[in-house]
PDB file of N, CA, C and O in Angstrom:
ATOM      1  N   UNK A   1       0.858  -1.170   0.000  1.00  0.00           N
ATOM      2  CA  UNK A   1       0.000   0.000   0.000  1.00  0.00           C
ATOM      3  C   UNK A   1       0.901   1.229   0.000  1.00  0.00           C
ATOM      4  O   UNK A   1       1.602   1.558   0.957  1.00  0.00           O
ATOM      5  N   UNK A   2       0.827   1.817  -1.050  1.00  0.00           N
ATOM      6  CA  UNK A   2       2.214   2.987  -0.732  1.00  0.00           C
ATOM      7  C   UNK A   2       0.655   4.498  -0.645  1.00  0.00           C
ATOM      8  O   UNK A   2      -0.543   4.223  -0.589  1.00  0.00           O
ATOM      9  N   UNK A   3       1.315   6.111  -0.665  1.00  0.00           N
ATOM     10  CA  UNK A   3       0.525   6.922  -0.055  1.00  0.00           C
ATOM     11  C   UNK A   3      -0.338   7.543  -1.317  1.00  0.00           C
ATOM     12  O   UNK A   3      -1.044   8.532  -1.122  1.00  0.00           O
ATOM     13  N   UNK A   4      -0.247   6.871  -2.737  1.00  0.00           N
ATOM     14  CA  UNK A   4      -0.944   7.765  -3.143  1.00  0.00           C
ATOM     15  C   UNK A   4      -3.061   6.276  -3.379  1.00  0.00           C
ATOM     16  O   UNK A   4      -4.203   6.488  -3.788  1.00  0.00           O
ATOM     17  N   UNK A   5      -2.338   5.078  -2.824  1.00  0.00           N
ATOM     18  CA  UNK A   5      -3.245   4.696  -2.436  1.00  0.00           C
ATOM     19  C   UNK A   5      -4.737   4.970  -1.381  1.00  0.00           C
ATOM     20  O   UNK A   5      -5.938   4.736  -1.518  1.00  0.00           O
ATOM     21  N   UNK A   6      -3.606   5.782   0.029  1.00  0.00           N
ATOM     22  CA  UNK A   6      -4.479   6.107   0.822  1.00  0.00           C
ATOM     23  C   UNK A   6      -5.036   7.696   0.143  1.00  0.00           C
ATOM     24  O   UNK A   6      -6.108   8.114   0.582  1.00  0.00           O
ATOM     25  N   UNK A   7      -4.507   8.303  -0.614  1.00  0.00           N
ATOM     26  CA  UNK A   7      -5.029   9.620  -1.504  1.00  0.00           C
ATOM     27  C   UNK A   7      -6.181   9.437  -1.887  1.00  0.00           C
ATOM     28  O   UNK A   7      -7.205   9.988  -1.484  1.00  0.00           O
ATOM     29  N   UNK A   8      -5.986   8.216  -3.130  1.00  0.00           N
ATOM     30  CA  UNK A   8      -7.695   7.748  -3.206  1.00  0.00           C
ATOM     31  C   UNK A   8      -8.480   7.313  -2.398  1.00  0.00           C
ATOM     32  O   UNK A   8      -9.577   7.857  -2.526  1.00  0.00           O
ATOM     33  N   UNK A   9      -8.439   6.521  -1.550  1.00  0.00           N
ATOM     34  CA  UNK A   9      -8.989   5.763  -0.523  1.00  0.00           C
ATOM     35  C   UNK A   9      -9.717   7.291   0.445  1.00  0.00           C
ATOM     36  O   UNK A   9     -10.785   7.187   1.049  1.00  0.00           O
ATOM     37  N   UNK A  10      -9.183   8.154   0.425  1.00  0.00           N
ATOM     38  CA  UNK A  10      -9.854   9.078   0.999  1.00  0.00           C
ATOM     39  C   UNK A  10      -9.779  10.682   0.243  1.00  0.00           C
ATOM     40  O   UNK A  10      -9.560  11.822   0.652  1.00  0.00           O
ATOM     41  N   UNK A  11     -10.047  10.147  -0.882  1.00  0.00           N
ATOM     42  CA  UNK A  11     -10.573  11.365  -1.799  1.00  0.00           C
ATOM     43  C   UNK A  11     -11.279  12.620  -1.727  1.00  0.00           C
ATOM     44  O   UNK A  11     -10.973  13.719  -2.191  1.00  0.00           O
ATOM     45  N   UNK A  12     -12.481  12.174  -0.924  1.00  0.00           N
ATOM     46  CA  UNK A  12     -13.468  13.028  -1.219  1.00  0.00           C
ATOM     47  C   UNK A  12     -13.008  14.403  -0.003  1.00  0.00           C
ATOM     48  O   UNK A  12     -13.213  15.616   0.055  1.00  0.00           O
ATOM     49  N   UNK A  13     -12.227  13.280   0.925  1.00  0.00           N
ATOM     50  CA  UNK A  13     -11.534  14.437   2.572  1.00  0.00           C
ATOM     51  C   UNK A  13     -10.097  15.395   1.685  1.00  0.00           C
ATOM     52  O   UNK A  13      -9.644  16.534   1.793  1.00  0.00           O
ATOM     53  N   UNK A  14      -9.797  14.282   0.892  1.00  0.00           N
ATOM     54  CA  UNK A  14      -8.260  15.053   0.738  1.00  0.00           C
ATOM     55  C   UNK A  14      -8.951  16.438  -0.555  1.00  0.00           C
ATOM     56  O   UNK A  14      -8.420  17.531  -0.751  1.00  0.00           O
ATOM     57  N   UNK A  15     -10.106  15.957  -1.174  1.00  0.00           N
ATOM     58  CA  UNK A  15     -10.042  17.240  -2.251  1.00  0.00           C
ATOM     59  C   UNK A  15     -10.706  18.613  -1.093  1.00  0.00           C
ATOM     60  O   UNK A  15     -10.246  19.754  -1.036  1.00  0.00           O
ATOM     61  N   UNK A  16     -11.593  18.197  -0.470  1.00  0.00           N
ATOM     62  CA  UNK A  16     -12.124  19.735   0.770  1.00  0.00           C
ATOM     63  C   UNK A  16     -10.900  20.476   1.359  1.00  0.00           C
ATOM     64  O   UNK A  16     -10.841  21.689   1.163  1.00  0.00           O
ATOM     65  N   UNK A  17     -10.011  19.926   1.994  1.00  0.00           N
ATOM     66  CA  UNK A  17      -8.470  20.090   2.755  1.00  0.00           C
ATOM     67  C   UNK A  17      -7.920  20.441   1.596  1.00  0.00           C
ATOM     68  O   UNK A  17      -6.911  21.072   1.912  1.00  0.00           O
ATOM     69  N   UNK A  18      -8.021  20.384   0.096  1.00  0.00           N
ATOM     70  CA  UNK A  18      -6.904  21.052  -0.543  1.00  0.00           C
ATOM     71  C   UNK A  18      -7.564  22.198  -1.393  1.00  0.00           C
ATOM     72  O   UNK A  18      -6.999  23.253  -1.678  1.00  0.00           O
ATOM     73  N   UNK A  19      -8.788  21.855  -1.743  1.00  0.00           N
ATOM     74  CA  UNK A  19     -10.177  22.785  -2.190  1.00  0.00           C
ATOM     75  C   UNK A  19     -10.560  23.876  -1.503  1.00  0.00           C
ATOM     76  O   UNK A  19     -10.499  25.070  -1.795  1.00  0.00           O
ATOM     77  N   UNK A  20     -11.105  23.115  -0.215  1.00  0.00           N
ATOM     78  CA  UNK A  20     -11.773  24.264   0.305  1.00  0.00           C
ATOM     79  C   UNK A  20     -10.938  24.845   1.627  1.00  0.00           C
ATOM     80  O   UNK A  20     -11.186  25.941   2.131  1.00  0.00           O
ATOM     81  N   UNK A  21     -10.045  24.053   2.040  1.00  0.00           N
ATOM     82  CA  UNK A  21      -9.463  24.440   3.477  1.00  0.00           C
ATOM     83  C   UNK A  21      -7.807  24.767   3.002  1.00  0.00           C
ATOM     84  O   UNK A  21      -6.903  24.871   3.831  1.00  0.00           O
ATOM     85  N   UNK A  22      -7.706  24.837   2.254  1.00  0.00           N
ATOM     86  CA  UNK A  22      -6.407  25.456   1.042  1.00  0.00           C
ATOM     87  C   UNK A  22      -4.678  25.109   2.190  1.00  0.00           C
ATOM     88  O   UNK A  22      -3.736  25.699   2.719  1.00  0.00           O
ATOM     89  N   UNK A  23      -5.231  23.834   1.994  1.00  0.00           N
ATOM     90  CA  UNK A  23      -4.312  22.883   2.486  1.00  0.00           C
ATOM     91  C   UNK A  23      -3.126  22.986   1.528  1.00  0.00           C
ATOM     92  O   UNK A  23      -3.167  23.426   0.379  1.00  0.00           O
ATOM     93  N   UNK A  24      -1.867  22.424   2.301  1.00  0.00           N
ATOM     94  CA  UNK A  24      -0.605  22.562   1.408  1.00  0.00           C
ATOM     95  C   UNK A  24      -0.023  21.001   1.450  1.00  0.00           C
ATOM     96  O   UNK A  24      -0.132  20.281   2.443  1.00  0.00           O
ATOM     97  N   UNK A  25       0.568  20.630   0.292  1.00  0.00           N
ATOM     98  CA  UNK A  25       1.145  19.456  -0.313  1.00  0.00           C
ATOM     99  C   UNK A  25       2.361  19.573  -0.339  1.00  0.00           C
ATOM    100  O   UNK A  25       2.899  20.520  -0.912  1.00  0.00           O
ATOM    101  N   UNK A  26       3.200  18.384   0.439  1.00  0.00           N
ATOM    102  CA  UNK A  26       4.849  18.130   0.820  1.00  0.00           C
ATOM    103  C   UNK A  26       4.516  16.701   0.349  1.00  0.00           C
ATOM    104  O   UNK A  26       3.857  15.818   0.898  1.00  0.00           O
ATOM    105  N   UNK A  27       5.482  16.749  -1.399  1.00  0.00           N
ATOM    106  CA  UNK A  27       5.698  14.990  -1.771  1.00  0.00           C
ATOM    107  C   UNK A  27       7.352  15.195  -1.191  1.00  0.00           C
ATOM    108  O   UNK A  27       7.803  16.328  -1.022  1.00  0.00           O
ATOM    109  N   UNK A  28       8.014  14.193  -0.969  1.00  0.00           N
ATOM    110  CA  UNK A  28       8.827  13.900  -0.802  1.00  0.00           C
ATOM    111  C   UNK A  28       9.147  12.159  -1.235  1.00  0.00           C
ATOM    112  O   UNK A  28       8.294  11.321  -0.943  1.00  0.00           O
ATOM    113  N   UNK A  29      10.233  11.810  -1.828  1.00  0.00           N
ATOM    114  CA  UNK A  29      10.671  10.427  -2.239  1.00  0.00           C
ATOM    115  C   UNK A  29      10.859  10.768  -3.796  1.00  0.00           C
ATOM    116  O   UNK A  29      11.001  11.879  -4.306  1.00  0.00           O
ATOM    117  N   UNK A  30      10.818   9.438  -4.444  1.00  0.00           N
ATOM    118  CA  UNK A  30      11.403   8.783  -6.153  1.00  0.00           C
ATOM    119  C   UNK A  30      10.683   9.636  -6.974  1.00  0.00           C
ATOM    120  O   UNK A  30       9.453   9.665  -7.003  1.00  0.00           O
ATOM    121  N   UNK A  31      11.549  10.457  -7.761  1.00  0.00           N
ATOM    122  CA  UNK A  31      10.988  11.602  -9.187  1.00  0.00           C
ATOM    123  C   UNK A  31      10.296  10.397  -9.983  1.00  0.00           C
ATOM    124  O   UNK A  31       9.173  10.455 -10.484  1.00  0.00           O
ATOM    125  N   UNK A  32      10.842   9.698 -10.004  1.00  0.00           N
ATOM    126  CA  UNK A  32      10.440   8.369 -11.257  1.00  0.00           C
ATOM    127  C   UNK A  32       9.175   7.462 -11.253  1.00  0.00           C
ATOM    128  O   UNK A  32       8.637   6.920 -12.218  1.00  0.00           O
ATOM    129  N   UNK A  33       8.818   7.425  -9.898  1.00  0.00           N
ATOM    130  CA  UNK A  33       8.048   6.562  -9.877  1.00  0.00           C
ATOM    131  C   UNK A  33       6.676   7.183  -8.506  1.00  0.00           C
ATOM    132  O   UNK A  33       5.616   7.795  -8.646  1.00  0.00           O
ATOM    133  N   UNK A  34       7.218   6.776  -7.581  1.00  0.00           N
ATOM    134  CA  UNK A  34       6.154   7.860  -6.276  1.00  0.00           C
ATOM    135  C   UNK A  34       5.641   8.787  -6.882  1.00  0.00           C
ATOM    136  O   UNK A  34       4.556   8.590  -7.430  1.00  0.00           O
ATOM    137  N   UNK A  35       6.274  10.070  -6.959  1.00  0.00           N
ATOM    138  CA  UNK A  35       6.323  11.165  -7.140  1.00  0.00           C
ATOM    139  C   UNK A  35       4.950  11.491  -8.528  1.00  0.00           C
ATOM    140  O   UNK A  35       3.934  12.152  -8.312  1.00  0.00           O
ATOM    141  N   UNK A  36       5.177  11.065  -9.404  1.00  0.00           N
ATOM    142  CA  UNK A  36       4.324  10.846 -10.797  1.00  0.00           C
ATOM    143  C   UNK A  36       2.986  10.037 -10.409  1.00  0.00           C
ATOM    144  O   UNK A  36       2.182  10.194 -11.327  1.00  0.00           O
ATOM    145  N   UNK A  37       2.350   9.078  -9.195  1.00  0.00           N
ATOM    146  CA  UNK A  37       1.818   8.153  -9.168  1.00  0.00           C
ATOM    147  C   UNK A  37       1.182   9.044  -7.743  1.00  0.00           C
ATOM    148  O   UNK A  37       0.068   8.545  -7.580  1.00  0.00           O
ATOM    149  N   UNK A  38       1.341   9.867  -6.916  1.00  0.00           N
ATOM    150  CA  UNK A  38       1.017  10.591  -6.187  1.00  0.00           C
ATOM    151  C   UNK A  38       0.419  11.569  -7.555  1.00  0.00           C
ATOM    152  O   UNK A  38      -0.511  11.138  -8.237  1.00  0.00           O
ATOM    153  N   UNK A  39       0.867  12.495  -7.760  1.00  0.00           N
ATOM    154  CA  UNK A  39       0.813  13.719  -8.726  1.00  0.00           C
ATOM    155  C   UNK A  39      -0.977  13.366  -9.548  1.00  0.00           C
ATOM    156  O   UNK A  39      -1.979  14.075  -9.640  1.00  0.00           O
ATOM    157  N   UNK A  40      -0.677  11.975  -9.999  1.00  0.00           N
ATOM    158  CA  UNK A  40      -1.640  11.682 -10.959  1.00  0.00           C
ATOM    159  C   UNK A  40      -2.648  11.101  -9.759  1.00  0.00           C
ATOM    160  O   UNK A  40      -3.551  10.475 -10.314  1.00  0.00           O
ATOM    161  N   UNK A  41      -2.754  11.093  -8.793  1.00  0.00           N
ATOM    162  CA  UNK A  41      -3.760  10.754  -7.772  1.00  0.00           C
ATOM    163  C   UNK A  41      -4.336  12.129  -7.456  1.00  0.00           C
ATOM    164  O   UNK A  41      -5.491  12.186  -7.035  1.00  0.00           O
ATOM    165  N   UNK A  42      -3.579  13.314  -7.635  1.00  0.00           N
ATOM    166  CA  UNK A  42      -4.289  14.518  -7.363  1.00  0.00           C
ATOM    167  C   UNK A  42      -5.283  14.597  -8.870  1.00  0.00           C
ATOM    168  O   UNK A  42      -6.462  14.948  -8.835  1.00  0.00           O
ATOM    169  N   UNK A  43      -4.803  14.335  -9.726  1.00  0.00           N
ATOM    170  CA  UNK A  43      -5.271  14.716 -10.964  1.00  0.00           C
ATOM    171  C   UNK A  43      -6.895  13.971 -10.649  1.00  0.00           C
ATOM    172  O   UNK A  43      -7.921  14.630 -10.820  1.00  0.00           O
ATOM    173  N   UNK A  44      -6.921  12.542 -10.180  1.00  0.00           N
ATOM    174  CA  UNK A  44      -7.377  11.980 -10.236  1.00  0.00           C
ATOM    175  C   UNK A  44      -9.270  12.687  -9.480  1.00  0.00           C
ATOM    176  O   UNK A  44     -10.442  12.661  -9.856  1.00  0.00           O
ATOM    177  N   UNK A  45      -8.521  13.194  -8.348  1.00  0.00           N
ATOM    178  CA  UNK A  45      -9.370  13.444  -7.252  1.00  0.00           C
ATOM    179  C   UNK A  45      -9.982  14.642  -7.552  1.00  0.00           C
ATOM    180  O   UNK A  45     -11.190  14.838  -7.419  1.00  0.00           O
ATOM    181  N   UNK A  46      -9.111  15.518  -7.987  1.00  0.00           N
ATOM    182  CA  UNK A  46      -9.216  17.167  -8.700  1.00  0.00           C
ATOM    183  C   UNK A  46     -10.751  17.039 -10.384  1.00  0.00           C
ATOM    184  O   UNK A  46     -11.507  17.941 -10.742  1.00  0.00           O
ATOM    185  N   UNK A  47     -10.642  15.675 -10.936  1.00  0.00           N
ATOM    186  CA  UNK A  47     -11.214  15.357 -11.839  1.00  0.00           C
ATOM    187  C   UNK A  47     -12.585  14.708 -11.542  1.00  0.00           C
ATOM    188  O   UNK A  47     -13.510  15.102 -12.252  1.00  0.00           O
ATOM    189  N   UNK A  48     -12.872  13.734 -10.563  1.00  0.00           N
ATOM    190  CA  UNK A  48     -13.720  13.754  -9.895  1.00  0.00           C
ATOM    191  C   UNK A  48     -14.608  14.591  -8.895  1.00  0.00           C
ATOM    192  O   UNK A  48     -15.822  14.732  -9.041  1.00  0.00           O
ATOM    193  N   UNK A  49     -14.104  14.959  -8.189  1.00  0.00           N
ATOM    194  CA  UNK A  49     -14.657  15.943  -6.822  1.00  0.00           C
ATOM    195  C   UNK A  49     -14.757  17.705  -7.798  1.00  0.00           C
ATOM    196  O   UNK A  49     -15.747  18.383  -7.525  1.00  0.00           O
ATOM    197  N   UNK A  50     -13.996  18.146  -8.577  1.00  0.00           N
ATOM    198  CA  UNK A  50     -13.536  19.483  -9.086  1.00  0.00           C
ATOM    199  C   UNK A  50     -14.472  19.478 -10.164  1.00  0.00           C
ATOM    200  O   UNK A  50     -15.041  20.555 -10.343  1.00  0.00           O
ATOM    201  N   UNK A  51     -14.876  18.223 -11.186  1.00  0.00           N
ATOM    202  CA  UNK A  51     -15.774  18.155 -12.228  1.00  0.00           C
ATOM    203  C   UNK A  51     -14.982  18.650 -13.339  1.00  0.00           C
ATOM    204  O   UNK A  51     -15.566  18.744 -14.418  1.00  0.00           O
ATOM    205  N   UNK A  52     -13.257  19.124 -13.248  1.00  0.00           N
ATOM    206  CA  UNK A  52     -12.363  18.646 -14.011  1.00  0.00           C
ATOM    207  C   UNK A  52     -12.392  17.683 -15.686  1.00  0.00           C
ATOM    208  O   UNK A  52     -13.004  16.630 -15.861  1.00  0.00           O
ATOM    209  N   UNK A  53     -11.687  18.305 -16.569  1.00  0.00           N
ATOM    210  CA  UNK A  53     -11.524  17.174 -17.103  1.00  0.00           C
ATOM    211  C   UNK A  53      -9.840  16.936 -16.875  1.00  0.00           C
ATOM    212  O   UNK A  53      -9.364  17.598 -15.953  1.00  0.00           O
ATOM    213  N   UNK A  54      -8.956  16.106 -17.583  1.00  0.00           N
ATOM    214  CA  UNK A  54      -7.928  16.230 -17.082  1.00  0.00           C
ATOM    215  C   UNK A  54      -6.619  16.985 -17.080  1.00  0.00           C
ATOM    216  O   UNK A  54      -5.608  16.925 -16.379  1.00  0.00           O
ATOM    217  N   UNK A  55      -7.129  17.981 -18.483  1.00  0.00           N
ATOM    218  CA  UNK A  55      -6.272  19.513 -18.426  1.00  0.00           C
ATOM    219  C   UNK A  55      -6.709  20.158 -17.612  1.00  0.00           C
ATOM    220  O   UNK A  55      -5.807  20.817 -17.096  1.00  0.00           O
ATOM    221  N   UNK A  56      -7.629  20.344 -17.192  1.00  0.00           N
ATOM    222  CA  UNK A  56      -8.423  21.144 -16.131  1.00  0.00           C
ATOM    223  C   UNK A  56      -7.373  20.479 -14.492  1.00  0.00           C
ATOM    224  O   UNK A  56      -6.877  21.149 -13.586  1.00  0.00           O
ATOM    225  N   UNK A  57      -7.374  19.658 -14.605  1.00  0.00           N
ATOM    226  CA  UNK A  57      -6.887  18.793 -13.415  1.00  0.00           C
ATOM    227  C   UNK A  57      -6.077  19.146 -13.384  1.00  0.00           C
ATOM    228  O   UNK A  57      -5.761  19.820 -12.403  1.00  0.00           O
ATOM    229  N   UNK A  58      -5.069  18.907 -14.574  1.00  0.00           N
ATOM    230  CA  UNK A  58      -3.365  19.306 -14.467  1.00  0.00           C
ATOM    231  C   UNK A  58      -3.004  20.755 -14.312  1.00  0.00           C
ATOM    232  O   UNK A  58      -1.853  21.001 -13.952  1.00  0.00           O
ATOM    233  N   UNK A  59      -3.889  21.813 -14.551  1.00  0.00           N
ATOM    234  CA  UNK A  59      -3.613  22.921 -14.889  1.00  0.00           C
ATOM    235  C   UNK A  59      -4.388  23.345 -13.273  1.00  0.00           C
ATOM    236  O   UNK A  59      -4.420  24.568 -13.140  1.00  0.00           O
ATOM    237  N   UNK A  60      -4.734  22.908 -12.584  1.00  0.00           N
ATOM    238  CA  UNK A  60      -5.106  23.031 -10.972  1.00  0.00           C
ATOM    239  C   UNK A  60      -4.043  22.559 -10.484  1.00  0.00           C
ATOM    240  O   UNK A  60      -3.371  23.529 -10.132  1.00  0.00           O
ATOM    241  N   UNK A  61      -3.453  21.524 -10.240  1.00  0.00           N
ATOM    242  CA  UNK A  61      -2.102  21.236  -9.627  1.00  0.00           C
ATOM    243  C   UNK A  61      -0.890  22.146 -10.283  1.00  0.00           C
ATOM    244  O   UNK A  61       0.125  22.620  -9.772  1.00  0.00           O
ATOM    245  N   UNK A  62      -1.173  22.171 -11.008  1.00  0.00           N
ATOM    246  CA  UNK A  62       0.093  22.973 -11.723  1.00  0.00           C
ATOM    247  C   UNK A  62       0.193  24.774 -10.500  1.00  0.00           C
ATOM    248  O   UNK A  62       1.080  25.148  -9.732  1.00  0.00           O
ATOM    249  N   UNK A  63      -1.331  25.505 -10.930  1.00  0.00           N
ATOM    250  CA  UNK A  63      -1.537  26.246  -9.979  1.00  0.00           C
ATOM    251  C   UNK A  63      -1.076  26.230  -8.565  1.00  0.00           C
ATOM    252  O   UNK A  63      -0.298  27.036  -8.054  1.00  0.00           O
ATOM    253  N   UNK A  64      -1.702  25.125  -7.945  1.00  0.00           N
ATOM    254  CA  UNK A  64      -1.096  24.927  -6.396  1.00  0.00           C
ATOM    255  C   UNK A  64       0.149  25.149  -6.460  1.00  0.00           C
ATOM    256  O   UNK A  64       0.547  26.005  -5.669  1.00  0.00           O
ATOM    257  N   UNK A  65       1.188  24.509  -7.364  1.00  0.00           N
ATOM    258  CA  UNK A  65       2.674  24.343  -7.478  1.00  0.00           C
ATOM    259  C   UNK A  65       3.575  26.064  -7.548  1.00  0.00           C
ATOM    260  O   UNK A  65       4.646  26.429  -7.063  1.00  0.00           O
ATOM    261  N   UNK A  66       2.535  26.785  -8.381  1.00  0.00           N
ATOM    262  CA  UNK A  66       2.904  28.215  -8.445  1.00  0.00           C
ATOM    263  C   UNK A  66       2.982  28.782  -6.904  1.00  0.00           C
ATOM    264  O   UNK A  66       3.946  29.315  -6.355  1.00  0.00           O
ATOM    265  N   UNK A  67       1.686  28.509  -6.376  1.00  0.00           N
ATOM    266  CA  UNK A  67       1.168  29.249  -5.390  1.00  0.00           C
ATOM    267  C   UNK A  67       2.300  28.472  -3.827  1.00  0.00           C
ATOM    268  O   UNK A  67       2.444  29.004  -2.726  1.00  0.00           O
ATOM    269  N   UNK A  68       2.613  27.783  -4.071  1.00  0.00           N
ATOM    270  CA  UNK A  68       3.651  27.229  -3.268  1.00  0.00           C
ATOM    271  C   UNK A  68       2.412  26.031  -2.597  1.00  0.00           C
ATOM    272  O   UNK A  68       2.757  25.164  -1.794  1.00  0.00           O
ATOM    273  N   UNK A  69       1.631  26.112  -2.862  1.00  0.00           N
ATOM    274  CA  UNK A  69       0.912  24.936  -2.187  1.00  0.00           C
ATOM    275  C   UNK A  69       1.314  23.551  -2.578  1.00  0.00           C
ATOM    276  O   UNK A  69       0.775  22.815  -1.751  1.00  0.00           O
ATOM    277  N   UNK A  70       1.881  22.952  -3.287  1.00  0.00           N
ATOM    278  CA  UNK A  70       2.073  21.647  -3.747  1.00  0.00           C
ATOM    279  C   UNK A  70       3.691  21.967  -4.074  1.00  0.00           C
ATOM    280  O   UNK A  70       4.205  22.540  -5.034  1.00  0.00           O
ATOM    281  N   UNK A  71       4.189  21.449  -3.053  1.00  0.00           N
ATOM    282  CA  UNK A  71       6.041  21.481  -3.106  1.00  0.00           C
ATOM    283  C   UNK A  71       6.259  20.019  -3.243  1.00  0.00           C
ATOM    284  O   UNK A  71       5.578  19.058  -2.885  1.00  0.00           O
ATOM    285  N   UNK A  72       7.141  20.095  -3.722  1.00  0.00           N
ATOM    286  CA  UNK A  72       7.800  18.564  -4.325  1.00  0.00           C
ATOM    287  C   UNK A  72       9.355  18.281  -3.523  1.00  0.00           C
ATOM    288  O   UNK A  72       9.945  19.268  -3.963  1.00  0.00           O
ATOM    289  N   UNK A  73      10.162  17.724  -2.827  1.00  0.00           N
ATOM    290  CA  UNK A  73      11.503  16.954  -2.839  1.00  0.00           C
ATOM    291  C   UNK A  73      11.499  16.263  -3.321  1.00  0.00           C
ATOM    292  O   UNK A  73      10.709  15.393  -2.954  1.00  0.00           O
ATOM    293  N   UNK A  74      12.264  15.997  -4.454  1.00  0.00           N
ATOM    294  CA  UNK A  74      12.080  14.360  -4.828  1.00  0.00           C
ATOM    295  C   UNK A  74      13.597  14.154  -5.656  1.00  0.00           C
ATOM    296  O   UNK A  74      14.495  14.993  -5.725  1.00  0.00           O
ATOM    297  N   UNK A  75      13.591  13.374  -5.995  1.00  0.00           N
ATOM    298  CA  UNK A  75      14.950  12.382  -6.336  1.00  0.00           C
ATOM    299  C   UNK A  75      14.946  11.456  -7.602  1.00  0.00           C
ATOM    300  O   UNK A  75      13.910  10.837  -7.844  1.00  0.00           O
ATOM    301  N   UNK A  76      15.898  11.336  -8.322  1.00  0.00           N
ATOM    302  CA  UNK A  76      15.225  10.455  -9.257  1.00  0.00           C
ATOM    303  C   UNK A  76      16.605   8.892  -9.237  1.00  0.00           C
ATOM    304  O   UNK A  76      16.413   7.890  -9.926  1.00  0.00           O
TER     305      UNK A  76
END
């Protein structure tokens, strides 16, 4: 079970906390693999819960990333 499992598994909490309660995102771990598989779990949730399609999705995370809300460490 790695974390972008529990992302989905609790979707509908993690999109309000990043939606509406303008929560901030710390990935940390593998550029290659985690990192991309988290990322696309936001897309995922942002596309569902947001009514998104998936440029819409990407171009919302992308935003957070400007706004400093979605910071990345990662490693490859």
């Amino acid at each position: 079970v790695y974390v972008q499992h529990h992302l989905k598994k609790n979707r509908e909490h993690v999109w309000k906390l990043i939606h509406t309660d303008n929560a901030h995102i710390y990935i940390c771990g593998d550029a290659r693999n985690m990192a991309k598989d988290v990322q696309s779990a936001f897309y995922d949730i942002a596309e569902e819960f947001g009514g998104m399609t998936r440029t819409q999705a990407t171009d919302y995370v992308k935003k957070l990333m400007t706004k400093g809300r979605y910071s990345q460490d990662v490693w490859s």
